[in-house]
N, C-alpha and C positions, 0 to 999 in steps of 0.2 A: 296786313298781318294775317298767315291763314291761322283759324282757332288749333291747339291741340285736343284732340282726341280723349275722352277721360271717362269711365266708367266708376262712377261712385260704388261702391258697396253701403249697404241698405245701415251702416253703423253711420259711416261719415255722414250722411247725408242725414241721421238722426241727429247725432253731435252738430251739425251746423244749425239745425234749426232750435237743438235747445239752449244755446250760445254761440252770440253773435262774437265771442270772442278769438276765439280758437284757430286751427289753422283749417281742420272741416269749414268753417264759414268763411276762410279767405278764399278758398276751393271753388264755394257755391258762389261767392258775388264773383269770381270768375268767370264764370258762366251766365249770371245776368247778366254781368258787361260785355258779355261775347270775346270775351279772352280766352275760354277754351269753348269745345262740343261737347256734350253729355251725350253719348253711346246709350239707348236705351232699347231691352228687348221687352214684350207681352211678359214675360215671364219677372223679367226687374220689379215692372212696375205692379207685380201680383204684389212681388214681396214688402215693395217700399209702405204700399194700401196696408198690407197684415202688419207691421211695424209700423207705422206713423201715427194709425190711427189708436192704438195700444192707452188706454188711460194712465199707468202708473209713469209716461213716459213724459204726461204733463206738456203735449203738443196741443197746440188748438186747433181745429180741427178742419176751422176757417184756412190757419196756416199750409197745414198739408194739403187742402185743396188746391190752393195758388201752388204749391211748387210742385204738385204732380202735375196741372193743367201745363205750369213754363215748359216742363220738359216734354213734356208731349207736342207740343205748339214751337218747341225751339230745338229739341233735341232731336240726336237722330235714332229710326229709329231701324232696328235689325232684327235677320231671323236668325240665328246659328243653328246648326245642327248640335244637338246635344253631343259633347264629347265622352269620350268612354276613359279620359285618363282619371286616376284614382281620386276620388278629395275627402278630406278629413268628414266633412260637412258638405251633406249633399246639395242642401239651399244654397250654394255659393256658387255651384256649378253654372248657371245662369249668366253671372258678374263673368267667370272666368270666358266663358264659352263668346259672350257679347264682343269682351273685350280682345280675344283672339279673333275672332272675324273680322272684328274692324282698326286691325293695327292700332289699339288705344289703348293708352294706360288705365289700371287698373288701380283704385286709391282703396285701401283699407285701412283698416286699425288691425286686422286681427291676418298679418302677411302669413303668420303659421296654420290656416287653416287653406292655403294654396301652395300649389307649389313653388319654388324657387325659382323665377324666374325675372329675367331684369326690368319688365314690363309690372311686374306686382310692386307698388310702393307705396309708405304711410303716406299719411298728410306730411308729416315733415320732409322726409323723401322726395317727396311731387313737389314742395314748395323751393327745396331748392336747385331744384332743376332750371 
């Protein structure tokens, strides 16, 4: 089976680790199980570090460790050229830009901070595909 392609934005990827409930955490053991590839660029994993490690978000820190070392060690990982199309929120431009380079979906919570496009989808979205 080849993996699909998947670029977490820095929400999901919070949501997964602060419940193993959710469908962000069905996403992530995805990716442990080598069911999909995690798309990561230098830039991703600035923002995942400034977000993970954040105290009111009640992550351990131990946690974040192990799952920025997985994606680093398992994921892939890319340069994009910064793009110059508009975005709401310029910190996302990173996610977007990864995920067009490397023909990969894009998982958010927050789709109205990117453009409209069929490649941008929630966790619910991504899950039933």
């Amino acid at each position: 089976m080849i993996p699909t392609y998947v670029v977490l934005d820095t929400n999901v990827l919070a949501s997964a680790l602060m419940s193993s409930l959710g469908n962000p955490a069905k996403i992530f053991k995805m990716f442990l199980t080598e069911a999909l590839k995690l798309i990561y660029s230098e830039d991703i994993i600035a923002e995942y570090e400034d977000v993970l490690y954040r105290p009111r978000l009640r992550i351990l820190a131990e946690d974040a460790d192990i799952v920025l070392m997985a994606i680093r060690q398992h994921g892939e990982l890319v340069a994009p050229t910064p793009s110059t199309f508009p975005m709401t929120d310029e910190d996302d431009r990173c996610f977007y830009d990864a995920a067009k380079i490397a023909a990969a979906y894009l998982v958010t919570g927050n789709t109205r901070h990117f453009p409209a496009e069929s490649f941008i989808l929630t966790p619910a979205e991504f899950l039933q595909l």
